[in-house]
N, CA, C and O atoms as CSV, one atom per row, in Angstrom:
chain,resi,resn,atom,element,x,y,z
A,1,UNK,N,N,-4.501,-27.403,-59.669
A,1,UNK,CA,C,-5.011,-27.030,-58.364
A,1,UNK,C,C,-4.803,-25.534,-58.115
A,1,UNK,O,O,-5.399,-24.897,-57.246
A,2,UNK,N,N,-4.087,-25.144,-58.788
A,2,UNK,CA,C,-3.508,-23.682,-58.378
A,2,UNK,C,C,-4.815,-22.676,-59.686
A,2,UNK,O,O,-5.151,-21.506,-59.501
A,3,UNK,N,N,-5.048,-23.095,-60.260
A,3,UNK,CA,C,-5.555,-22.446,-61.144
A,3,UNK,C,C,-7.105,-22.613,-60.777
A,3,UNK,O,O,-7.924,-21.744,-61.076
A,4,UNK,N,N,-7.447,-23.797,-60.106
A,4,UNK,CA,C,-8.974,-23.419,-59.641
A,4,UNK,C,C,-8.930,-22.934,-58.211
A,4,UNK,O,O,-10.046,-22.661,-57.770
A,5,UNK,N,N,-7.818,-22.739,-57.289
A,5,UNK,CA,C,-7.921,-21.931,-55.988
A,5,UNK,C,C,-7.884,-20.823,-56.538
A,5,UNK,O,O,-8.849,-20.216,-56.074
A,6,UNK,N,N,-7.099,-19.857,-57.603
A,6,UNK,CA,C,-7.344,-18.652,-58.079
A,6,UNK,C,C,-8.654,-18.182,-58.119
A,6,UNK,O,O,-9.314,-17.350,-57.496
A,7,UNK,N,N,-8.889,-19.206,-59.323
A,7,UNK,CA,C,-10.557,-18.144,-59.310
A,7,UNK,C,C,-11.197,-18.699,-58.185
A,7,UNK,O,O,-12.396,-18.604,-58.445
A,8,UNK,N,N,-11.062,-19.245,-57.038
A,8,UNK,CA,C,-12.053,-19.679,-55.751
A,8,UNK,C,C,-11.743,-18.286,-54.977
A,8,UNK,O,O,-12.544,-17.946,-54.106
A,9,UNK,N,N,-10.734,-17.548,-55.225
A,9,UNK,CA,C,-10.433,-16.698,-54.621
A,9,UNK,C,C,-10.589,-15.404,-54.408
A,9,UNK,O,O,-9.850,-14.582,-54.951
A,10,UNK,N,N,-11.742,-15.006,-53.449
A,10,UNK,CA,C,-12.208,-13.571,-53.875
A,10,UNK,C,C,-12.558,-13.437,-52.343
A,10,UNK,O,O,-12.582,-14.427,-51.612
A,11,UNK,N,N,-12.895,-11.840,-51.781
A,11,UNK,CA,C,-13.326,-11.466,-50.970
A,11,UNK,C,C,-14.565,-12.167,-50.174
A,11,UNK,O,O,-15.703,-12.051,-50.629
A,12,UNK,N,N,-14.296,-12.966,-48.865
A,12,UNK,CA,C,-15.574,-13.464,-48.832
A,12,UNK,C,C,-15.227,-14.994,-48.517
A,12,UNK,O,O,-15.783,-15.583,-47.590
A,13,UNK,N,N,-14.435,-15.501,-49.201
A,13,UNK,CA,C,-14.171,-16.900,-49.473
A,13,UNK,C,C,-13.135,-17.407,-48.183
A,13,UNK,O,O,-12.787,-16.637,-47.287
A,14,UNK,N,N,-12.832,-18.440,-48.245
A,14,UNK,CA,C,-11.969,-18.751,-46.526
A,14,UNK,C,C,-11.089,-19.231,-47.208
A,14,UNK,O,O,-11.240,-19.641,-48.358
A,15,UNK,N,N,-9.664,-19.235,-46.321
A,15,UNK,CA,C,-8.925,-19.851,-46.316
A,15,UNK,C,C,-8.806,-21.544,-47.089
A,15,UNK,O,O,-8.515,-22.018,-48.187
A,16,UNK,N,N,-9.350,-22.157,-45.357
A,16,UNK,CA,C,-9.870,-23.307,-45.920
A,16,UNK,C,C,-10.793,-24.073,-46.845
A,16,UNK,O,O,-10.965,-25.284,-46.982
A,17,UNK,N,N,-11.574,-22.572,-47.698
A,17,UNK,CA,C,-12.376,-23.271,-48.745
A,17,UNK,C,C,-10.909,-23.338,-50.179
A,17,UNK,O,O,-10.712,-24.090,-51.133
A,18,UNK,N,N,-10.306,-22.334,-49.714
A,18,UNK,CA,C,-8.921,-22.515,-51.231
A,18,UNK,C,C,-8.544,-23.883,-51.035
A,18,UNK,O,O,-8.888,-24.573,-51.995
A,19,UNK,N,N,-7.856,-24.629,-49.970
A,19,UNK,CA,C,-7.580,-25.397,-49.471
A,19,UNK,C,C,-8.580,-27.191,-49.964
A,19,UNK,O,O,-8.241,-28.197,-50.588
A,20,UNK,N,N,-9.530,-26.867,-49.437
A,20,UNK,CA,C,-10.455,-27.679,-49.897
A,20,UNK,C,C,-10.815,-27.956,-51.777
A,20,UNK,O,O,-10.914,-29.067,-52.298
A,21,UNK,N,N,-10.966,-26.496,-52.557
A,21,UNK,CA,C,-11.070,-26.872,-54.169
A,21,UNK,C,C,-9.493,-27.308,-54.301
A,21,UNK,O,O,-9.487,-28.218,-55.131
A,22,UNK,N,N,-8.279,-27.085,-53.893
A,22,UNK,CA,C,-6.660,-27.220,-54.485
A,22,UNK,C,C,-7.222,-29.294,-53.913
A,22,UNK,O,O,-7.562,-30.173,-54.705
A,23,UNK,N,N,-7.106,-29.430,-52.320
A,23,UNK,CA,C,-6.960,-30.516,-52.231
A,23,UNK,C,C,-7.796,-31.804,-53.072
A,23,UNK,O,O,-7.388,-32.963,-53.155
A,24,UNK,N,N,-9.475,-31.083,-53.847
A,24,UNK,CA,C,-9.645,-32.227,-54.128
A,24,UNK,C,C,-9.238,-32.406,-55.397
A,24,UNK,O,O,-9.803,-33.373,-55.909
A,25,UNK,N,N,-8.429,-31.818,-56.152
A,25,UNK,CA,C,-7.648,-31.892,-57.204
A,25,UNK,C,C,-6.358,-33.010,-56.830
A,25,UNK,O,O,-6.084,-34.013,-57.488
A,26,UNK,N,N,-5.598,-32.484,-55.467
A,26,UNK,CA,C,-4.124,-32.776,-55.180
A,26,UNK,C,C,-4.522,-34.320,-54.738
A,26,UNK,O,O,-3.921,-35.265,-55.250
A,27,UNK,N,N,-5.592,-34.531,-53.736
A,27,UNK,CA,C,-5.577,-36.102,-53.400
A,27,UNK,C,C,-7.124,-36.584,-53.736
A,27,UNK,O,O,-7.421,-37.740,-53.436
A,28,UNK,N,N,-8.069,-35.771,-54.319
A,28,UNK,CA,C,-8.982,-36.252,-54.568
A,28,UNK,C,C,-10.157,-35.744,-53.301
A,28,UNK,O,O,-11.365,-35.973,-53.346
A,29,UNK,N,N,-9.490,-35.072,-52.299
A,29,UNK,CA,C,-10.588,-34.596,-51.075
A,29,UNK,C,C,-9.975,-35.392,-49.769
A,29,UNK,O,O,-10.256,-35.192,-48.587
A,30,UNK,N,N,-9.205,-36.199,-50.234
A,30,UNK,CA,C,-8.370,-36.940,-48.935
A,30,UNK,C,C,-8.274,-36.141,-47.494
A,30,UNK,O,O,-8.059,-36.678,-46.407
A,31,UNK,N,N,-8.456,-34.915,-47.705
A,31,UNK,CA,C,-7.336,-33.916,-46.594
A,31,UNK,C,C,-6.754,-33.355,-46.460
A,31,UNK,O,O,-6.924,-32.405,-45.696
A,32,UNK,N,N,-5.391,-33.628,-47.288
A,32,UNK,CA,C,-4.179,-32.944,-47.456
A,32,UNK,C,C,-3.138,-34.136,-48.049
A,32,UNK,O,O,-3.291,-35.345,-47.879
A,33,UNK,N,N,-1.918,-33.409,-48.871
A,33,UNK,CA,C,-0.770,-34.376,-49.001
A,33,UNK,C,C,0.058,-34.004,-48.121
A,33,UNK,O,O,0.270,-32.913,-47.593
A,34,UNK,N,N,0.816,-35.692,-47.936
A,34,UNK,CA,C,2.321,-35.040,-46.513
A,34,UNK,C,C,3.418,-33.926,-47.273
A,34,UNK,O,O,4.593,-34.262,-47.130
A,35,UNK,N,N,3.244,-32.916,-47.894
A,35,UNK,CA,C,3.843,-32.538,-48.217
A,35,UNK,C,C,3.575,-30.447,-47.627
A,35,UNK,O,O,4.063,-29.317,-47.634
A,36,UNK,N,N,2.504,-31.252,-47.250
A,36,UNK,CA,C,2.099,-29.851,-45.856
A,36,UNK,C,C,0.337,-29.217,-46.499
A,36,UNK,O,O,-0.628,-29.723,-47.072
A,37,UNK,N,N,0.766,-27.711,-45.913
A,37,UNK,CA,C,-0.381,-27.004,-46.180
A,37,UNK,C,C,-0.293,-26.412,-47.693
A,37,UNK,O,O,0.843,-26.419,-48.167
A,38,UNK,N,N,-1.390,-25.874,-48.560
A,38,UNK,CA,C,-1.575,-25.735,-49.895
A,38,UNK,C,C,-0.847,-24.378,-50.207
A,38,UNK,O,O,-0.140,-24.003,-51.142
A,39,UNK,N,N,-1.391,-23.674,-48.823
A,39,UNK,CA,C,-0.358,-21.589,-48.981
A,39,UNK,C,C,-0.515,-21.001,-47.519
A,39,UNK,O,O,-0.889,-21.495,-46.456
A,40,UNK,N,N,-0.030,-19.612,-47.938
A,40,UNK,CA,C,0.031,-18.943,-46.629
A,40,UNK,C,C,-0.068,-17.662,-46.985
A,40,UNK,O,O,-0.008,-17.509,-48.205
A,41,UNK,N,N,-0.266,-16.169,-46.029
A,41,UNK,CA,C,-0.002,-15.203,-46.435
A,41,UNK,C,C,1.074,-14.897,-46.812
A,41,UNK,O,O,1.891,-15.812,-46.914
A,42,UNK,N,N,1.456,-13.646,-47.129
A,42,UNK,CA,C,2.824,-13.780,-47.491
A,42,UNK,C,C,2.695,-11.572,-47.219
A,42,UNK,O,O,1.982,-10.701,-47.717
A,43,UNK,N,N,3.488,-11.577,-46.494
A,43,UNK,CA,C,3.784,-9.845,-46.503
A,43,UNK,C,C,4.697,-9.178,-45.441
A,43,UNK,O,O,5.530,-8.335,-45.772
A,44,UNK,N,N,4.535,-9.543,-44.260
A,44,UNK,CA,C,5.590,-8.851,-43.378
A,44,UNK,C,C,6.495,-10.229,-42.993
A,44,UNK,O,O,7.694,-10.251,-42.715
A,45,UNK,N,N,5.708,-11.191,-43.049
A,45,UNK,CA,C,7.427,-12.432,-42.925
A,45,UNK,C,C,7.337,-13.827,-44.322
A,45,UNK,O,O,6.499,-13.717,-45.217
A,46,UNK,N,N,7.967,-14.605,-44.291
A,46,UNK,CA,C,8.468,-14.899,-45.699
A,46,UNK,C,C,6.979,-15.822,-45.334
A,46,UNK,O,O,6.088,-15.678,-46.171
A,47,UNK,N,N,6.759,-16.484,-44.484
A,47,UNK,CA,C,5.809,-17.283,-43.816
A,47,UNK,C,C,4.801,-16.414,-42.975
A,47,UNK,O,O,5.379,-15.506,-42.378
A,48,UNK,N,N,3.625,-16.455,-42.805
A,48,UNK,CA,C,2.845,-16.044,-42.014
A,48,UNK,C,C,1.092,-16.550,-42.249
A,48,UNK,O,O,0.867,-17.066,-43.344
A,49,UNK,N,N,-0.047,-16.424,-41.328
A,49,UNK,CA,C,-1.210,-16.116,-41.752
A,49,UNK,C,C,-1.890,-15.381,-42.674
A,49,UNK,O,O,-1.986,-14.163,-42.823
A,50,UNK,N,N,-2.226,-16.062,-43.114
A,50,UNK,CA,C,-3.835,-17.589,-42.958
A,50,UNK,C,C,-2.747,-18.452,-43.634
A,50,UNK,O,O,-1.904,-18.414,-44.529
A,51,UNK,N,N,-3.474,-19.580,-42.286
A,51,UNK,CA,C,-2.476,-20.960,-43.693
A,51,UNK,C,C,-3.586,-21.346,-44.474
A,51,UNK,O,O,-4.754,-21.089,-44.180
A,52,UNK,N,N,-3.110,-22.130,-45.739
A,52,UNK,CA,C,-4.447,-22.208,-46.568
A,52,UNK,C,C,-4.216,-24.403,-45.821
A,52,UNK,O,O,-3.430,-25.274,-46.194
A,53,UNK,N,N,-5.121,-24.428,-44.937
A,53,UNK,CA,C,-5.438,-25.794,-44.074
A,53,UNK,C,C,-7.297,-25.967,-44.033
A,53,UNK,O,O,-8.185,-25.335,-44.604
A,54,UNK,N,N,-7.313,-26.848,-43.307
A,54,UNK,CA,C,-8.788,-27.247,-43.445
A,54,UNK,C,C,-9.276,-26.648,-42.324
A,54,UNK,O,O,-10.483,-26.607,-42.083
A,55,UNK,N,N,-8.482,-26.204,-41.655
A,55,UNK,CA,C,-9.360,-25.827,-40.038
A,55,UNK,C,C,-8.895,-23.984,-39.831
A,55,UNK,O,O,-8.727,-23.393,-38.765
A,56,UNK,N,N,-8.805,-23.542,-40.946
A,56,UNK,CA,C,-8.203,-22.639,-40.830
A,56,UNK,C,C,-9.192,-21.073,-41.997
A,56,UNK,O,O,-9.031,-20.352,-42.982
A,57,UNK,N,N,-10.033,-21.358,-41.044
A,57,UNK,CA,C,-11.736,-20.326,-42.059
A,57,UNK,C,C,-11.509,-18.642,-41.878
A,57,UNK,O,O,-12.394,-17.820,-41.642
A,58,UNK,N,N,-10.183,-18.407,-42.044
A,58,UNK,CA,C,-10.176,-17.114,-41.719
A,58,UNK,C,C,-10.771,-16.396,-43.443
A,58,UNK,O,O,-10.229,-16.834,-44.458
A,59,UNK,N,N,-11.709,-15.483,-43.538
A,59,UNK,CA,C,-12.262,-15.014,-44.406
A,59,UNK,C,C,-10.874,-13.884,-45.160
A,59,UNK,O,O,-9.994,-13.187,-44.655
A,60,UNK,N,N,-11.324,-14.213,-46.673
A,60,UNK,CA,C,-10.273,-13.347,-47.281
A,60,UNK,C,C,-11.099,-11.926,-47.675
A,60,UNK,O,O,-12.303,-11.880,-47.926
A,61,UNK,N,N,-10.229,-10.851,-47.669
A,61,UNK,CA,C,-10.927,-9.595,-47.932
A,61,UNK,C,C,-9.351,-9.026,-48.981
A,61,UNK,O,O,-8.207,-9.467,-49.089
A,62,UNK,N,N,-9.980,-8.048,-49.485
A,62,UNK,CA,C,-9.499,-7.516,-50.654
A,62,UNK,C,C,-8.179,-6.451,-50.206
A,62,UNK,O,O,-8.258,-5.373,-49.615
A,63,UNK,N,N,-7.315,-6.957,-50.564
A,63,UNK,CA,C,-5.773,-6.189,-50.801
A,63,UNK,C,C,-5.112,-7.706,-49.517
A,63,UNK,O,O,-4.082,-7.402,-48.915
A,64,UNK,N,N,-5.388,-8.381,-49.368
A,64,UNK,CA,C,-4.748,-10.137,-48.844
A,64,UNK,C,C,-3.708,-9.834,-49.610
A,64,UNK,O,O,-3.768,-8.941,-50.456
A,65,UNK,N,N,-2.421,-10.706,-49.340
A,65,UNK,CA,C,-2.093,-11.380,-50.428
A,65,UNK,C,C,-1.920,-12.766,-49.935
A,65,UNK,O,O,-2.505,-13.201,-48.943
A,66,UNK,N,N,-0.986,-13.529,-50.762
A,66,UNK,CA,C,-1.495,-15.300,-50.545
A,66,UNK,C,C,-0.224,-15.814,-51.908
A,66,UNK,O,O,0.151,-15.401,-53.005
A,67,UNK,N,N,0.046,-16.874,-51.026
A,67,UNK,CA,C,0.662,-18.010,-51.705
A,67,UNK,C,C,-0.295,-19.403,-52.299
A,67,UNK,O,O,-0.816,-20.240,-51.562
A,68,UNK,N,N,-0.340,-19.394,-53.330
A,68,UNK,CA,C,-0.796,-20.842,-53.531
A,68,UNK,C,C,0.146,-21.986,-53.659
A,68,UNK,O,O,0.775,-21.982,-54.717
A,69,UNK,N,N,0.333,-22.715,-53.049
A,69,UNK,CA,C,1.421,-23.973,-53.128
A,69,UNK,C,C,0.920,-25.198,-52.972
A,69,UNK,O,O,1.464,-25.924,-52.140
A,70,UNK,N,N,0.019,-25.590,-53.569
A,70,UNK,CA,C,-0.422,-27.044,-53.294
A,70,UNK,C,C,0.709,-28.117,-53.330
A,70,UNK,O,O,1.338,-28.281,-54.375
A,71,UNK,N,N,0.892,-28.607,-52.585
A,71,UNK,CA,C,1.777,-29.898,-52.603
A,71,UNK,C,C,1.803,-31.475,-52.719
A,71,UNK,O,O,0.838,-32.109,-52.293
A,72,UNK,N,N,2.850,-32.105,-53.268
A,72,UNK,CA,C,2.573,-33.494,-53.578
A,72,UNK,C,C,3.776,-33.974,-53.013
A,72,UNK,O,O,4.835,-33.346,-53.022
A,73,UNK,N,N,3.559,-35.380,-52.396
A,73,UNK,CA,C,4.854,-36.025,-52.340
A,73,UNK,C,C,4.490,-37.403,-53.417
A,73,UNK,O,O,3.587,-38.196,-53.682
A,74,UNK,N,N,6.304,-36.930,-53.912
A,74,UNK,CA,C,6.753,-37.580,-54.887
A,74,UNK,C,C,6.722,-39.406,-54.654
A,74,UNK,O,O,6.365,-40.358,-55.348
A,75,UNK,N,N,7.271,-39.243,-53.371
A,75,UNK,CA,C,8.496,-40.402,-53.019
A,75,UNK,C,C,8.215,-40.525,-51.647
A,75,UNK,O,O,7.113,-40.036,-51.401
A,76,UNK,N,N,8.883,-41.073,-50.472
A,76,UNK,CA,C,9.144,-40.825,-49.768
A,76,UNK,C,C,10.359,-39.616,-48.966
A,76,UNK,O,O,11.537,-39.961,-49.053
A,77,UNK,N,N,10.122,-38.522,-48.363
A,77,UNK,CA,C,11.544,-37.629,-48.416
A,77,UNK,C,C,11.494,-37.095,-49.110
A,77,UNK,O,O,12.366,-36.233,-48.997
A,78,UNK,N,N,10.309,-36.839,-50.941
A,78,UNK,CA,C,10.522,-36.495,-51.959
A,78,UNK,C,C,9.198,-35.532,-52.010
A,78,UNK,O,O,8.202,-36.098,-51.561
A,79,UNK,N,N,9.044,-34.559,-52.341
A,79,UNK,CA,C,8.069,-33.567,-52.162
A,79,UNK,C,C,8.071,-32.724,-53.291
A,79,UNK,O,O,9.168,-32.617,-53.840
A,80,UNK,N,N,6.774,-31.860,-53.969
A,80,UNK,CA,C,7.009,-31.228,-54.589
A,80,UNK,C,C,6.205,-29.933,-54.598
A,80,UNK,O,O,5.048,-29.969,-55.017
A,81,UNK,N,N,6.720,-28.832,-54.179
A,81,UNK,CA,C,5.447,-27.625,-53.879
A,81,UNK,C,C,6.527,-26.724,-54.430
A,81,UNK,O,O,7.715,-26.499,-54.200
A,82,UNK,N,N,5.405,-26.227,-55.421
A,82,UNK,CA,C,5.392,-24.907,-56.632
A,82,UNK,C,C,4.531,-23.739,-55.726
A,82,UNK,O,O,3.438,-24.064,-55.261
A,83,UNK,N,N,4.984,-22.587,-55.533
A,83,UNK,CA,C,4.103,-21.152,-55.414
A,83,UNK,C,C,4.052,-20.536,-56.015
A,83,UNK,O,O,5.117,-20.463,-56.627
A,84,UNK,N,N,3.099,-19.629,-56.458
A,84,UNK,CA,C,2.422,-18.646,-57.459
A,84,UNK,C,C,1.772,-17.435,-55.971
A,84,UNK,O,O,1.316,-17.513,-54.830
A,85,UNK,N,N,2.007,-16.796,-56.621
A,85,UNK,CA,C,1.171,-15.200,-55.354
A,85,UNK,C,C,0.519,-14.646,-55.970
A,85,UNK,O,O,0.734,-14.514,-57.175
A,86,UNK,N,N,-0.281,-14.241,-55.493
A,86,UNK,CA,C,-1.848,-13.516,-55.823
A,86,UNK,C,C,-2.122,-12.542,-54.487
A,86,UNK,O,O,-1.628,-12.647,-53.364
A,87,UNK,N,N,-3.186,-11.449,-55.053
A,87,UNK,CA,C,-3.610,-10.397,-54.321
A,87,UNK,C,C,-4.963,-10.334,-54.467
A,87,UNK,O,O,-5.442,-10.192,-55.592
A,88,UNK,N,N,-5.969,-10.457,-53.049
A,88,UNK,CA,C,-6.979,-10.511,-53.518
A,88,UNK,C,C,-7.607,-9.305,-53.764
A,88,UNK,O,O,-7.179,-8.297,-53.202
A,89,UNK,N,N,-8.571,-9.243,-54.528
A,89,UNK,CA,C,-9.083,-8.121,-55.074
A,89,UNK,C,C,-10.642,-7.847,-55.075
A,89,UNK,O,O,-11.434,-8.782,-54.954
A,90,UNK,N,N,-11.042,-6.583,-55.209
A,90,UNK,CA,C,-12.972,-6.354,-55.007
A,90,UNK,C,C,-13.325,-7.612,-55.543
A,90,UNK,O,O,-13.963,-8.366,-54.809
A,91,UNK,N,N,-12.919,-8.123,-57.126
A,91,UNK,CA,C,-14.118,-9.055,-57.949
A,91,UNK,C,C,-13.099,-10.092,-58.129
A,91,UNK,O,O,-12.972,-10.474,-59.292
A,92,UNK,N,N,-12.313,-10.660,-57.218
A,92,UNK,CA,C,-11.312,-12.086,-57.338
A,92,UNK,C,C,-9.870,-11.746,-57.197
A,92,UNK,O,O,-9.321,-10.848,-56.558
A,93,UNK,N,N,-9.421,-12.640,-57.913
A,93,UNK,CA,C,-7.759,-12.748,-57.556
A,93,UNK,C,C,-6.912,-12.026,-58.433
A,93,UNK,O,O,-7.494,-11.659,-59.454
A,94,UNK,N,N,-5.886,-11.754,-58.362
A,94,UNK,CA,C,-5.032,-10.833,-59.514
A,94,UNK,C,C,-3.528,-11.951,-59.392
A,94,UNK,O,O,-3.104,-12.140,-58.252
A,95,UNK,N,N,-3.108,-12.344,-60.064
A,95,UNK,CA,C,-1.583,-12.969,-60.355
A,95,UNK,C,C,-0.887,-11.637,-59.541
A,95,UNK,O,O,-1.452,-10.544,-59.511
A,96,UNK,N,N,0.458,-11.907,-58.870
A,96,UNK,CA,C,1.346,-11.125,-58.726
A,96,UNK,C,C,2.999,-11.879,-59.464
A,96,UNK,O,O,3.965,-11.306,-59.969
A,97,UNK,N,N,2.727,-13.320,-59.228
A,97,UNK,CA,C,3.765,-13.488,-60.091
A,97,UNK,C,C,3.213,-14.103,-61.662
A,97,UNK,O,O,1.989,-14.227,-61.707
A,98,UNK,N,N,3.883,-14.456,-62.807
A,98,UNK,CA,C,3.523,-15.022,-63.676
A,98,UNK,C,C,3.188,-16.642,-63.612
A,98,UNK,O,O,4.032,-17.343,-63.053
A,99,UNK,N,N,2.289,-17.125,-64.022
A,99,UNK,CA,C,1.887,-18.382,-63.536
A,99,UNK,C,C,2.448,-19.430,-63.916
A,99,UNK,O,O,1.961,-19.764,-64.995
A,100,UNK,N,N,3.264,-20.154,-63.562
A,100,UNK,CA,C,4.115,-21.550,-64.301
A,100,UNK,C,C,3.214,-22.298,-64.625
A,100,UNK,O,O,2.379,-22.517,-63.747
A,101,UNK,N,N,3.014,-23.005,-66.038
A,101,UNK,CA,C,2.549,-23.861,-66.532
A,101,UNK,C,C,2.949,-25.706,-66.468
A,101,UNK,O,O,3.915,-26.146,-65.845
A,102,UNK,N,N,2.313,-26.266,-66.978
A,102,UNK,CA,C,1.974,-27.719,-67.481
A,102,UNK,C,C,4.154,-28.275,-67.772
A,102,UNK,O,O,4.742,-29.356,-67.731
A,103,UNK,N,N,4.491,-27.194,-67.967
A,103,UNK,CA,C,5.929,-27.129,-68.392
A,103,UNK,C,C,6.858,-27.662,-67.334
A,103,UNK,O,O,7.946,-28.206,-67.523
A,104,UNK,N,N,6.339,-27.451,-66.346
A,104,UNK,CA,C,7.257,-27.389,-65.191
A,104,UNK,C,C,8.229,-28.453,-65.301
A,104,UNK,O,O,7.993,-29.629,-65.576
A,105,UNK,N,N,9.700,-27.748,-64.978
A,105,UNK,CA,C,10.833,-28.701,-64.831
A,105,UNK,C,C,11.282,-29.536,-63.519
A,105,UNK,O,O,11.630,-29.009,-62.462
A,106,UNK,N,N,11.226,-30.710,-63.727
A,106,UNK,CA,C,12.287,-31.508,-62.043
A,106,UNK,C,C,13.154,-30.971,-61.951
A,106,UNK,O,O,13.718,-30.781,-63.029
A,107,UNK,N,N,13.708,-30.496,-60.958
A,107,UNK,CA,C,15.253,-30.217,-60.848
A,107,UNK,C,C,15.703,-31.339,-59.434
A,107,UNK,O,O,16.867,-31.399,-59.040
């Protein structure tokens, strides 16, 4: 899910369309998992705007940055959301951190 909101991600594109390609990966187009919203901005507080939600069409323009965190619950109480950051850019997205793979550990 994180790897097709990347490239969904370019100048132009909404919020809630990242939201929409991550979710129909995460539940199939359901909506959302209870495990919240998919990302958020990320720059003057640890949390902030655009959330990446369905009702939430704020258009992305170039030098954004953004959390991708699609989330799953495990269990009940049991949740699991990975973030990766990206910067958007003239012709799409740029990684800011390195992208965790297929590898990923439970802790």
């Amino acid at each position: 899910a994180t790897y097709a909101a990347f490239e969904a991600a370019r100048p132009g594109s909404t919020a809630a369309e990242l939201f929409h390609v991550m979710d129909k990966i995460v539940t199939g187009g359901a909506g959302g998992s209870e495990a919240g919203r998919y990302g958020h901005g990320l720059g003057m507080n640890l949390t902030e705007w655009p959330s990446l939600i369905p009702t939430d069409h704020t258009p992305l323009v170039s030098g954004m940055v953004l959390t991708l965190e699609p989330g799953i619950e495990l269990a009940p109480g049991r949740a699991l959301v990975h973030e990766e950051n990206i910067v958007i850019r003239e012709n799409g997205a740029e990684w800011l951190s390195q992208p965790y793979g297929a590898e990923m550990l439970e802790v």
